[in-house]
C-alpha positions in Angstrom: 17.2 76.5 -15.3 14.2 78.8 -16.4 12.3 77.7 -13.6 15.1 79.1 -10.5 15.6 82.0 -12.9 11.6 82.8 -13.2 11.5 82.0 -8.9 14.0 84.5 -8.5 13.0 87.1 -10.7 9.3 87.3 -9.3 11.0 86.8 -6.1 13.3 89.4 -6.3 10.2 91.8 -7.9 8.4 90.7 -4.5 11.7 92.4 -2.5 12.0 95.3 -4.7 9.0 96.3 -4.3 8.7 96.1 0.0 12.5 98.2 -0.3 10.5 100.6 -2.4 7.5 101.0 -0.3 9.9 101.3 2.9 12.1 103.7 1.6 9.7 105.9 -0.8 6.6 105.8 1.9 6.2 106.8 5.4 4.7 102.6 5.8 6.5 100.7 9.0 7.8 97.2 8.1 4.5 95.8 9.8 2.2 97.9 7.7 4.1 96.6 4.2 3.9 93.0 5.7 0.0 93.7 6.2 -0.1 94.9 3.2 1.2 92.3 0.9 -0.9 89.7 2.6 -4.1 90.9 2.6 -3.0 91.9 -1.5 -1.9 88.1 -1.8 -5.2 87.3 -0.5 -7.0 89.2 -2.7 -5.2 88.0 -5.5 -5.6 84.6 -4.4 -9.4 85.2 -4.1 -9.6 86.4 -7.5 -7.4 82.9 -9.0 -4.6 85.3 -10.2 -2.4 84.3 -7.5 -2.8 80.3 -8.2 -1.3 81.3 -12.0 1.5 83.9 -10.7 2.8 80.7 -8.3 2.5 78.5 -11.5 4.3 80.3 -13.8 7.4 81.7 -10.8 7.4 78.3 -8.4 9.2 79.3 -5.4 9.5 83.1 -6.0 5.8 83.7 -5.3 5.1 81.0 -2.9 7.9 81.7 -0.2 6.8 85.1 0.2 4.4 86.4 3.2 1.3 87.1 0.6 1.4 83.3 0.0 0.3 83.3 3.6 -2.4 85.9 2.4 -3.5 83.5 -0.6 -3.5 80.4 1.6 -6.1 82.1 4.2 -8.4 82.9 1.5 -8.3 80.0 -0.2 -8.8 78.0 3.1 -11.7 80.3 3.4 -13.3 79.5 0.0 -13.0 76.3 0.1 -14.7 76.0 3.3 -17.2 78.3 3.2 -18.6 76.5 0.1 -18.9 73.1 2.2 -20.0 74.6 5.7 -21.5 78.0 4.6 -19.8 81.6 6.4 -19.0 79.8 9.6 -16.6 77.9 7.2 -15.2 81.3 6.5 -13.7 81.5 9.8 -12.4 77.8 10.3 -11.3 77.4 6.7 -8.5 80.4 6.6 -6.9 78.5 9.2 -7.4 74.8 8.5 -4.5 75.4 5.3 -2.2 77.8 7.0 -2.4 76.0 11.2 0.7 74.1 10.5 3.2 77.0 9.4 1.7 79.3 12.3 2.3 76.4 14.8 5.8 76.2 13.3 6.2 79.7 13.8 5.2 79.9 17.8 6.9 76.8 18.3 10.4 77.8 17.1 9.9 81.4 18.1 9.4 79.8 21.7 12.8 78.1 21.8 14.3 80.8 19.4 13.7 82.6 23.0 15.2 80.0 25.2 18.7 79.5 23.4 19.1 83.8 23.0 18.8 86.8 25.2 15.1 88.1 23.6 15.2 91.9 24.2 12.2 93.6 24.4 
């Protein structure tokens, strides 16, 4: 029970803090969705991130700056085998699958519905 309690909590602090920024700050949706991944991959760069997804499960790892920490771990990681070309192929090694996921379904998410725009 503590552990869904603890995912949803941090979760839920994730949310209120995006409704926050969009409401209190002049920030589009896309700038607070680059924000919180490039501060989950700093976060992640610094190990802090590791221990936050530790200690709330779910609650910090669904969110998009779990996508931040992933690219900088990938990026770590690799650039310690192959150097700072690594830096580039590494981010993307860890997160390739969920961004094919993403154009895939987006692609038939477009077939079955009327996309406007």
């Amino acid at each position: 029970m503590g552990n869904y309690l603890m995912a949803f909590l941090i979760g839920g602090l994730f949310c209120v803090v995006g409704q926050l920024l969009f409401d209190l700050t002049p920030l589009t949706p896309g700038h607070i969705l680059s924000g919180f991944t490039v501060a989950g991959g700093i976060l992640g760069g610094l190990g802090v991130y590791d221990k936050l997804i530790e200690f709330a499960g779910a609650g910090a790892l669904l969110p998009i700056s779990s996508f931040g920490n992933s690219l900088a771990k990938g990026a770590m990681s690799e650039a310690a085998r192959s150097g700072i070309l690594g830096v580039l192929t590494g981010m993307f090694e860890l997160t390739s699958t969920g961004i094919t996921a993403a154009i895939i379904f987006a692609f038939f998410m477009a077939l079955v519905f009327n996309p406007k725009g």
